[in-house]
C-alpha positions as CSV (number, residue, x, y, z in Angstrom):
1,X,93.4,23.1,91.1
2,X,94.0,23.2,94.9
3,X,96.4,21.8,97.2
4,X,97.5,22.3,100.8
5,X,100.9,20.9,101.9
6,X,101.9,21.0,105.3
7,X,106.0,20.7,106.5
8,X,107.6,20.1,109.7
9,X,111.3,21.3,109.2
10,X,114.3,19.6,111.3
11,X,114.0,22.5,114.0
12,X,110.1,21.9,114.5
13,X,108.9,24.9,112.8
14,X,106.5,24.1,110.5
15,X,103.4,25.9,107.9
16,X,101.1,25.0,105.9
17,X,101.7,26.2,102.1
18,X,97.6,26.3,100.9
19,X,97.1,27.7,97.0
20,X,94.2,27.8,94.4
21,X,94.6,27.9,91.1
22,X,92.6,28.4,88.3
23,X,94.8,26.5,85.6
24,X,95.2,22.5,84.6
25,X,97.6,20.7,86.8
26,X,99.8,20.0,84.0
27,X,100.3,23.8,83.6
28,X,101.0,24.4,87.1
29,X,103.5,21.3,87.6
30,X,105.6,23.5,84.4
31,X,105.8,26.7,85.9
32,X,106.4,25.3,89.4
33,X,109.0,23.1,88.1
34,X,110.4,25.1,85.0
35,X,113.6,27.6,86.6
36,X,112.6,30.2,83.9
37,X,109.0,30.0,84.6
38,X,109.2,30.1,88.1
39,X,111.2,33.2,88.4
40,X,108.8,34.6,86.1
41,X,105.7,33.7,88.6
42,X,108.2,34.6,91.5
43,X,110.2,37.6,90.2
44,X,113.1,36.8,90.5
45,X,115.7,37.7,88.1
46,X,116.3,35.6,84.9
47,X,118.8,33.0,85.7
48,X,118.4,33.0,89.2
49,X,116.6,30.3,90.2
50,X,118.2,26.7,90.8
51,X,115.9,23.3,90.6
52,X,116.3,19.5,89.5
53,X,112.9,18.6,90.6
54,X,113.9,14.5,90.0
55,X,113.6,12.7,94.0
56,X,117.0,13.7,96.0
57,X,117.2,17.2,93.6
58,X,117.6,20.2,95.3
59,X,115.4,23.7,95.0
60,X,117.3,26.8,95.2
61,X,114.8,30.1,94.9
62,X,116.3,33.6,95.9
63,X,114.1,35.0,98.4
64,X,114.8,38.1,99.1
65,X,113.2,40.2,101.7
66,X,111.1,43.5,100.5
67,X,113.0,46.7,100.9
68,X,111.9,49.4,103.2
69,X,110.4,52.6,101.7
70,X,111.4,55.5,103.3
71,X,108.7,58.5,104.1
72,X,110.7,61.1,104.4
């Protein structure tokens, strides 16, 4: 499977979101749209994630920076 989906947000920032799978759609569409699937393929933390995929639902990921390692 492969897609490309490209946004233009209210503030005219936009990207283009480009991934290649190699899975059936059907499987893909589940963990993209499952909550506890997703933050399995996105660790994130059990319970974390917030979706209601149906049109006018909102998507609530937490995305979280990565922490700075220290050399010293």
């Amino acid at each position: 499977m492969s897609t490309e989906q490209q946004t233009t947000g209210t503030d005219g920032f936009s990207y283009t979101l480009t991934r290649t799978l190699d899975a059936p759609v059907a499987r893909v569409w589940q963990a993209w749209t499952t909550p506890e699937q997703y933050a399995q393929w996105a660790y994130c933390a059990p319970g974390s994630v917030e979706m209601d995929v149906r049109p006018g639902g909102a998507w609530r990921p937490p995305w979280s920076p990565p922490t700075a390692v220290s050399s010293r």
